[in-house]
Residue frames relative to the residue before (quaternion, step in Angstrom):
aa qw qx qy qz dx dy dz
X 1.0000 0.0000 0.0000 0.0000 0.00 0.00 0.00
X 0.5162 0.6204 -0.3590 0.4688 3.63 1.16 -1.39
X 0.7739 0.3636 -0.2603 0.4486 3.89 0.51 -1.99
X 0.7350 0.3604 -0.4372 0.3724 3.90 0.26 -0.47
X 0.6303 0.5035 -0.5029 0.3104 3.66 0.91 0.18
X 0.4966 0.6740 -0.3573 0.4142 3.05 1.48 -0.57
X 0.7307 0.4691 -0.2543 0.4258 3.73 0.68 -1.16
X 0.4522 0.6568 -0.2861 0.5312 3.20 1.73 -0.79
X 0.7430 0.3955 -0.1961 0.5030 3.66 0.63 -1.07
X 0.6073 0.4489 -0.3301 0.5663 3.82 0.81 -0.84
X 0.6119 0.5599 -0.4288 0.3581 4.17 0.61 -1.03
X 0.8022 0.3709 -0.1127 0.4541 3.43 0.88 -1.35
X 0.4227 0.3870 -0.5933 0.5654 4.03 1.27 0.26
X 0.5815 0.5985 -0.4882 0.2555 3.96 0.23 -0.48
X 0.7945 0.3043 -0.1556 0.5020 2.96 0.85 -1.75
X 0.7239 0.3911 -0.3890 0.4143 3.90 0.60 -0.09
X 0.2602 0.7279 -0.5744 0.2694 3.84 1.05 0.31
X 0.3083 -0.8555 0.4057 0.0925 3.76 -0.65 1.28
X 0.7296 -0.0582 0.0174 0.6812 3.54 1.36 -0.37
X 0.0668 0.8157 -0.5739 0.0298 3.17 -1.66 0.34
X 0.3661 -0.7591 0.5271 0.1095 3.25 -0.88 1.93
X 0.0187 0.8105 -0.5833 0.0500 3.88 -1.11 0.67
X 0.2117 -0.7606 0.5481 0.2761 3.41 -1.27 0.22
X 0.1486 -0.7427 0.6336 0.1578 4.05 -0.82 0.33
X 0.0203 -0.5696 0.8058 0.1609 2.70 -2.37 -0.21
X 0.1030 -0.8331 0.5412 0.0494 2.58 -1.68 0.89
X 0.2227 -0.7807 0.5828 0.0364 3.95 -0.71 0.60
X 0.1006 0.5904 -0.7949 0.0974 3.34 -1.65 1.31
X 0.1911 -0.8211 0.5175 0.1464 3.00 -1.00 1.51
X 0.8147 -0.0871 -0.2269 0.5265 3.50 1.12 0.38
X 0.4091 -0.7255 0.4383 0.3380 3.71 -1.29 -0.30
X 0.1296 -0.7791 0.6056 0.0968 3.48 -0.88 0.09
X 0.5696 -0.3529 0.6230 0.4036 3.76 -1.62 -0.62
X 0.1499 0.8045 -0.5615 0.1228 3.27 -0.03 1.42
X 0.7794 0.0123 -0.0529 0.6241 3.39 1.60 -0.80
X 0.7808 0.0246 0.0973 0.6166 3.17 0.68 -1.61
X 0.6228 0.5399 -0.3215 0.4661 3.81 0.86 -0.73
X 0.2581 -0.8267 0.4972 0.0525 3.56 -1.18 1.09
X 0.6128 0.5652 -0.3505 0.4269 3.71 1.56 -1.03
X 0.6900 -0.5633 0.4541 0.0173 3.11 -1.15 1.22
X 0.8402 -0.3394 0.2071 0.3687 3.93 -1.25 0.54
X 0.1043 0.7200 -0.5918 0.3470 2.88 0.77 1.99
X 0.0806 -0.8036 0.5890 -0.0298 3.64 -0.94 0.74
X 0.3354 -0.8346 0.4167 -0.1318 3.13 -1.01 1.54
X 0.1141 0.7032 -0.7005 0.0435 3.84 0.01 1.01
X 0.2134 -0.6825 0.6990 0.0013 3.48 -1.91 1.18
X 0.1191 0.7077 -0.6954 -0.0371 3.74 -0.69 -0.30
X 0.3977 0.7507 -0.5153 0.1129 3.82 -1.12 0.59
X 0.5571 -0.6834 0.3782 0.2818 3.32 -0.96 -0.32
X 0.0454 0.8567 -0.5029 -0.1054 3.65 -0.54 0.83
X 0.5769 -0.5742 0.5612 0.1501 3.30 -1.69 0.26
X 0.3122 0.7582 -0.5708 -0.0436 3.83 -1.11 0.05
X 0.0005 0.8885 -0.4573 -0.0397 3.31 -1.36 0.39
X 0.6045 -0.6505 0.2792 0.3654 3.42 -0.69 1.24
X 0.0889 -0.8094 0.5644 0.1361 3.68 -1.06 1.11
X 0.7196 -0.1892 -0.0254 0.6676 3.36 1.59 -0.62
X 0.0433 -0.8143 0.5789 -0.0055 3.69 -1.05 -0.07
X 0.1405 -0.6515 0.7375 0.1091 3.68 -1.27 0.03
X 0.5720 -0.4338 0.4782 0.5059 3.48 -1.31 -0.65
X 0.7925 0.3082 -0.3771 0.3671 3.48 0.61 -0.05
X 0.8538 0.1465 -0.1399 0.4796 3.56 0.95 0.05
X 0.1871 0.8790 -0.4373 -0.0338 3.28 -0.31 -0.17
X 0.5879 -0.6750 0.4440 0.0401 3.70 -1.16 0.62
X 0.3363 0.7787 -0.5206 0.0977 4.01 0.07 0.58
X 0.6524 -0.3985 0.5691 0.3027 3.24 -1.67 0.93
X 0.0076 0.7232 -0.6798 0.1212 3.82 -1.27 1.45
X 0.1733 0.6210 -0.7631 0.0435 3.55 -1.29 1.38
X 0.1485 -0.7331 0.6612 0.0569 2.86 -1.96 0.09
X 0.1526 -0.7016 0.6808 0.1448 3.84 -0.88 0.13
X 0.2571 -0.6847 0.6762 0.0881 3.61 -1.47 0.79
X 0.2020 0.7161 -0.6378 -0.1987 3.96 0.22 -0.02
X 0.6019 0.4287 -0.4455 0.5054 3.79 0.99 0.03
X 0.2731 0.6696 -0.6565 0.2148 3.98 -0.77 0.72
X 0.0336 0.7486 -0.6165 0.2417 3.40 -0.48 1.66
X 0.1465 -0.7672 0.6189 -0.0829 3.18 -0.78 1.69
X 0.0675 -0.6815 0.7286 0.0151 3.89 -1.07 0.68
X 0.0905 0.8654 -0.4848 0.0891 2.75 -1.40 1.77
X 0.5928 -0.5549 0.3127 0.4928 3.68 0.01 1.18
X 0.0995 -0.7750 0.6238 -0.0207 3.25 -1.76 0.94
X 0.4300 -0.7336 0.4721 0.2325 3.47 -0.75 -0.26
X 0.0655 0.9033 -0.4084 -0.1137 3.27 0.32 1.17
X 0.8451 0.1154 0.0143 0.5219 3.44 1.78 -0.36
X 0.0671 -0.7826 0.6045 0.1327 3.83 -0.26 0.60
X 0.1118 -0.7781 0.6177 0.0222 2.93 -1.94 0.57
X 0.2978 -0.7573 0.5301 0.2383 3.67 -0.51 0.47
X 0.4404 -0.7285 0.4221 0.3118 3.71 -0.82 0.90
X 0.7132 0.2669 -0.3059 0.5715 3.79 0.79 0.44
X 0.6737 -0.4748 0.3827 0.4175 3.30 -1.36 0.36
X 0.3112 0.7239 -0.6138 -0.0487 4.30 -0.89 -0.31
X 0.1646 0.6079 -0.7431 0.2259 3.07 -0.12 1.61
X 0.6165 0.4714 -0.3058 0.5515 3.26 -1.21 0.98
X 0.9586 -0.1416 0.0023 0.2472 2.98 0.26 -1.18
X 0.2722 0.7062 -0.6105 0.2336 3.31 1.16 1.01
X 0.4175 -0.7047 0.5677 0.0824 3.47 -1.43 0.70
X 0.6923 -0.4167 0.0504 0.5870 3.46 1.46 -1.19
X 0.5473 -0.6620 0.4917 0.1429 3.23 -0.98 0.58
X 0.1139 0.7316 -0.6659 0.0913 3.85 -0.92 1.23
X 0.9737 -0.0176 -0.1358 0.1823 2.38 -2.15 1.11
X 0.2508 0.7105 -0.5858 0.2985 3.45 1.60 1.22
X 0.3664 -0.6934 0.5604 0.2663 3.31 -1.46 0.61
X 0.6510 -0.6748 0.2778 0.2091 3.29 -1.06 0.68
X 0.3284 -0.8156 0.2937 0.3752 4.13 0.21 0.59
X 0.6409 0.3112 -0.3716 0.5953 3.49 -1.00 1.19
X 0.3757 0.5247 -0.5788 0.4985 4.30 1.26 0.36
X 0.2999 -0.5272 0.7659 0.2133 3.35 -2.24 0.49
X 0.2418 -0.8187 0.5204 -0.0191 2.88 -1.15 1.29
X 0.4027 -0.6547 0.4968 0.4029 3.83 -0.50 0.96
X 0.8780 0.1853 -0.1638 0.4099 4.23 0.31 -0.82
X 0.2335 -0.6426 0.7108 0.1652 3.89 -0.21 1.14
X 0.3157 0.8039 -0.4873 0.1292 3.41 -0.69 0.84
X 0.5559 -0.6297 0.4373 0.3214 3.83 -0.86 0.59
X 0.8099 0.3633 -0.3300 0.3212 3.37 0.60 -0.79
X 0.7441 -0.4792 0.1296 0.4471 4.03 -0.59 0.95
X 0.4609 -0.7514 0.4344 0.1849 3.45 -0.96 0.98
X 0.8739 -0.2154 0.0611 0.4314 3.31 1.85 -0.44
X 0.3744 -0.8072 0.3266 0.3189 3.59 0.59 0.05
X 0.3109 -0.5726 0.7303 0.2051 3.50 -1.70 0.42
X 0.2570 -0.6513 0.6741 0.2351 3.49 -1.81 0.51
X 0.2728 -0.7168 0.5931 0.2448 3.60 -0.58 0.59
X 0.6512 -0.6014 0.3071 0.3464 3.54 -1.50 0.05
X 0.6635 0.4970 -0.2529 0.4989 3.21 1.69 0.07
X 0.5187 -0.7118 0.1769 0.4393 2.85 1.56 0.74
X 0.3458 0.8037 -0.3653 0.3177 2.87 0.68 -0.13
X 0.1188 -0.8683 0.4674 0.1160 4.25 -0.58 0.47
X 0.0485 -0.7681 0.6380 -0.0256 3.97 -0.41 1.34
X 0.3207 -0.7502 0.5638 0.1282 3.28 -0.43 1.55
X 0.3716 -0.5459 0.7413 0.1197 3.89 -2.39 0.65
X 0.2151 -0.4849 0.8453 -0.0636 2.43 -1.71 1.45
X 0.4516 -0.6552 0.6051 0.0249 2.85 -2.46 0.91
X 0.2591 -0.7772 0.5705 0.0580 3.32 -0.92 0.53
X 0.2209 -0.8574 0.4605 -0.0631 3.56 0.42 1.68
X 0.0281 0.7485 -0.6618 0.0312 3.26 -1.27 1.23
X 0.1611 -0.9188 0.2665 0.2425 3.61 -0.44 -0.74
X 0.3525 -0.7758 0.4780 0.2130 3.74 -0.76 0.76
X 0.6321 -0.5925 0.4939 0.0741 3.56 -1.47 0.57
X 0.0341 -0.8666 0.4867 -0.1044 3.55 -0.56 1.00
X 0.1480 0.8916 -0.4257 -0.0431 3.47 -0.12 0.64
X 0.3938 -0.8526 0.3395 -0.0527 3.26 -1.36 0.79
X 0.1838 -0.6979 0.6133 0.3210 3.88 -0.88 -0.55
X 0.1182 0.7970 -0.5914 -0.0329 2.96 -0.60 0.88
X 0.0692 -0.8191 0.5690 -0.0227 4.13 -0.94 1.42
X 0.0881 -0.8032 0.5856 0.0652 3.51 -0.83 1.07
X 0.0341 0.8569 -0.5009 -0.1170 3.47 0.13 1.10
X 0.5453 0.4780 -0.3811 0.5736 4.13 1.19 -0.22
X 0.3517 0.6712 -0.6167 0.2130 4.03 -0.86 0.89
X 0.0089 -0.7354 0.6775 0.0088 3.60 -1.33 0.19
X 0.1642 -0.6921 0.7029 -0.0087 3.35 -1.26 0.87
X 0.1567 -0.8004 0.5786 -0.0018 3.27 -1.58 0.96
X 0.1194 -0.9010 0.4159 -0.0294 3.56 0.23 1.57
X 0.3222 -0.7620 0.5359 0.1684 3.82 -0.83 1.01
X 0.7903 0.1854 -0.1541 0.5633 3.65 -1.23 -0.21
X 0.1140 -0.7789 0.6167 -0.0023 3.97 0.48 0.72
X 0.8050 0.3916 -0.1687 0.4124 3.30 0.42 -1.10
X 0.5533 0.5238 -0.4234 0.4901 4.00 1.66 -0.15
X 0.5090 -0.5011 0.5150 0.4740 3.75 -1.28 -0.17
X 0.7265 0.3399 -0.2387 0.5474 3.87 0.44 -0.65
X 0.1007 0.7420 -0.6508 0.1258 3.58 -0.54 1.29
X 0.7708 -0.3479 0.4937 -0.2028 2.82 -1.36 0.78
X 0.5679 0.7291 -0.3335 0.1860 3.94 0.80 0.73
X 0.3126 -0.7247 0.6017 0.1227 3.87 -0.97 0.15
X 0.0976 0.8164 -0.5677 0.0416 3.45 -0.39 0.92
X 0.1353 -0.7265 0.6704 0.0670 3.84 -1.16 0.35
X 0.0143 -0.8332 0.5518 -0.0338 3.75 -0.70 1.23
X 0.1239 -0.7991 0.5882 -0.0037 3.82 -0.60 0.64
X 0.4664 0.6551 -0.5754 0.1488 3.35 -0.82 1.09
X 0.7304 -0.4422 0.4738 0.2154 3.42 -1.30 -1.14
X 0.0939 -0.8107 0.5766 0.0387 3.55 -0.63 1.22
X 0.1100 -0.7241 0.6772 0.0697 4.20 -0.61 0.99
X 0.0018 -0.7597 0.6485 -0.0490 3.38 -0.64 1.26
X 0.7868 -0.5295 0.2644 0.1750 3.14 -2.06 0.42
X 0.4554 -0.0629 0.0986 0.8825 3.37 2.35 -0.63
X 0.8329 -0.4009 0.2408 0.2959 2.72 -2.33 0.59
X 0.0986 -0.6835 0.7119 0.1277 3.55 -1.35 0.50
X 0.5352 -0.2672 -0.7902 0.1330 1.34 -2.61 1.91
X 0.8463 0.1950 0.0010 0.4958 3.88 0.59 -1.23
X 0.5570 -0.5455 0.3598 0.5126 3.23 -0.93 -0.25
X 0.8215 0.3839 -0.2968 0.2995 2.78 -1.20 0.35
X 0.4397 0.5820 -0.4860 0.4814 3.46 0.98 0.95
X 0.5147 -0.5386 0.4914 0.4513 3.80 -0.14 -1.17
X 0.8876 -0.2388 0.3900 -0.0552 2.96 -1.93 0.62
X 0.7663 -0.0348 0.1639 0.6203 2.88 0.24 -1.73
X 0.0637 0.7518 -0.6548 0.0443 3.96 -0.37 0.71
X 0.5675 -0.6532 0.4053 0.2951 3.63 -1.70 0.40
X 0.2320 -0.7943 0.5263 0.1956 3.25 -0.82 -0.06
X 0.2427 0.7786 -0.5785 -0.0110 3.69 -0.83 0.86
X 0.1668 -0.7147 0.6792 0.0131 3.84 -1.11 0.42
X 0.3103 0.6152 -0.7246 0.0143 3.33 -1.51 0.51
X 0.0851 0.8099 -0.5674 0.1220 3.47 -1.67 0.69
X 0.4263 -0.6145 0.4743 0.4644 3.70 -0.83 -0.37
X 0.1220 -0.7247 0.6751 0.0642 3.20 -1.91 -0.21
X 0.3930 -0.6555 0.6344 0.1157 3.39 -1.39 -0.15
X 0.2162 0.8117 -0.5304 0.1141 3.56 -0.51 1.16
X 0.2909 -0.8064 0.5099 0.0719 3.12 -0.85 1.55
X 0.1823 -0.8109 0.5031 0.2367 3.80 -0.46 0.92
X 0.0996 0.7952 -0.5982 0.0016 4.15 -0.88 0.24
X 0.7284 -0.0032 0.0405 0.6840 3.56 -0.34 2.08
X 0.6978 -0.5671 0.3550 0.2559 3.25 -1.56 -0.88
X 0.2708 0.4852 -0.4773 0.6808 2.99 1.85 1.45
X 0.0394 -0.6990 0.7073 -0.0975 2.60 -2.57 1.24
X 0.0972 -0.8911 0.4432 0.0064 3.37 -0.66 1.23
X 0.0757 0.8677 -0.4880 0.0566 3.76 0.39 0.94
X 0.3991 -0.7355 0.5459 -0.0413 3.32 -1.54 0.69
X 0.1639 0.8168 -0.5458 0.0899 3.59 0.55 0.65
X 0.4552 -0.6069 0.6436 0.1013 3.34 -2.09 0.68
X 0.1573 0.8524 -0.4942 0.0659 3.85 0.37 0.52
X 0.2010 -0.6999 0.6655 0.1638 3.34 -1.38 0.60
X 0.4407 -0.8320 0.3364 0.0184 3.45 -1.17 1.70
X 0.2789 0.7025 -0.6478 -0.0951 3.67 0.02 -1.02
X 0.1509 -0.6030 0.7833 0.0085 3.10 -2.11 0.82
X 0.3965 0.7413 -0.5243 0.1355 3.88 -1.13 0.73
X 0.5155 -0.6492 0.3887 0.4022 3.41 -0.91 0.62
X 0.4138 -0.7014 0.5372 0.2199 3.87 0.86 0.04
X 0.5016 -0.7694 0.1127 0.3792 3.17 1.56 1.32
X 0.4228 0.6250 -0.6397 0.1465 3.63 0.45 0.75
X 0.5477 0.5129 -0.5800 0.3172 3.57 0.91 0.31
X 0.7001 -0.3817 0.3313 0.5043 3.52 -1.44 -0.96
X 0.7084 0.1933 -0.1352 0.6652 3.49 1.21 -0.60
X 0.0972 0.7526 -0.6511 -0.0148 3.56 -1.57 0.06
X 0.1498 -0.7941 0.5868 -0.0511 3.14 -0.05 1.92
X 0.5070 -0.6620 0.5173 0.1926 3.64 0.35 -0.84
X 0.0170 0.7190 -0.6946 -0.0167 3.57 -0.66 0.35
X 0.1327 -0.7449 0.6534 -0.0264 3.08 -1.23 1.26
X 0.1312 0.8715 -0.4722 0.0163 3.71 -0.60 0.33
X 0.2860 -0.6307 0.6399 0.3331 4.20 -0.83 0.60
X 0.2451 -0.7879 0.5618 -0.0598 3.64 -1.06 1.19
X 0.1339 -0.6708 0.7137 0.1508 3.70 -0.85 0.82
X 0.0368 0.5620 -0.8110 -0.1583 3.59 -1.27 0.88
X 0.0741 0.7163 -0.6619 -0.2083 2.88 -2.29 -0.11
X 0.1136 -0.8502 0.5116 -0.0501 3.71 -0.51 1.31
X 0.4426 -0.6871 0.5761 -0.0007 2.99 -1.09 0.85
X 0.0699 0.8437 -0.5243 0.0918 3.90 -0.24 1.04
X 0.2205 -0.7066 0.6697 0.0595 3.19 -1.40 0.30
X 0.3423 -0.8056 0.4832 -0.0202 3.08 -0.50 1.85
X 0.0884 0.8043 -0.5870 0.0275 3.73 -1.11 1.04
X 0.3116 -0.7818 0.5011 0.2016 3.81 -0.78 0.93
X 0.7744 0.1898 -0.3251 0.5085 3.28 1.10 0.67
């Protein structure tokens, strides 16, 4: 009787715990065309701090207010360090289209030719790219989020979260010529394990980042994210 009141008492500090302060990190190791986002094998380390707070809840579900702030938000993005044409054309290139330029970020790291030479016999021997890559770094803050948690009252819960904010970088993300300042949203599941008044969760999230065209271009970065974050749990 003594042990089920106890668990009885530990079930409900779980499910009535009122706010909680945490740190994450977070990793995408590349991007693709997953929904809306088009730039290519871009990779993403975060590290930051987030915030939450209880809006409603029972023992079986419950509902909390999620920010967060990234002042670490490092993006790596394919470049061009060298092109090459698959035959010799010294002598005899005539002109030259739509090669990109070496040391440019490029929205598509890609195998297939990056552009073409005209030879003097008319004739056309396409360029391929040789792809290296430069660093970008950022602020990224999500102050609008929400998370939905199951079995509130178990240690192993169960969550869905959806975050909306904003990423202020050093020059234009992905390439040039987009902008600066692009949005930021993410939503997915996860797994959080509660112990005492510590919490350790693991979530699987799908990203997008874009300027929502106020730059000149707006490819998008999509990406499948691992966060993990680390919290500390208070009931008042």
């Amino acid at each position: 009787m003594y042990l089920l009141r106890i668990r009885s008492i530990a079930s409900r500090a779980r499910a009535g715990r009122r706010q909680s302060f945490g740190v994450f990190s977070s990793f995408a190791p590349n991007s693709s065309h997953i929904l809306i986002g088009d730039a290519e094998k871009r990779r993403v380390w975060t590290a930051g701090l987030e915030y939450s707070h209880r809006l409603w809840g029972n023992d079986s579900l419950r509902l909390d207010y999620e920010g967060s702030v990234s002042p670490f938000f490092q993006e790596r993005d394919p470049t061009v360090v060298a092109t090459y044409p698959t035959v010799s054309t010294v002598g005899l290139i005539s002109y030259v289209e739509a090669l990109p330029s070496i040391g440019e970020r490029v929205v598509y790291a890609t195998n297939n030719p990056v552009g073409y030479v005209g030879l003097g016999d008319g004739s056309i021997v396409y360029v391929y790219a040789v792809y290296g890559s430069t660093k970008t770094y950022a602020l990224a803050i999500s102050p609008l989020g929400a998370r939905v948690s199951g079995f509130s009252s178990h240690r192993l819960q169960p969550t869905f979260s959806a975050d909306l904010g904003m990423v202020f970088s050093s020059r234009d993300l992905p390439v040039d010529g987009t902008a600066s300042s692009n949005f930021l949203f993410s939503f997915g599941p996860g797994m959080q394990l509660i112990q005492g008044s510590s919490a350790i969760r693991l979530e699987y999230l799908y990203r997008h980042m874009s300027n929502a065209n106020s730059g000149d271009y707006n490819p998008g970065v999509d990406s499948g994210v691992f966060r993990l974050t680390l919290s500390r749990l208070r009931t008042r």
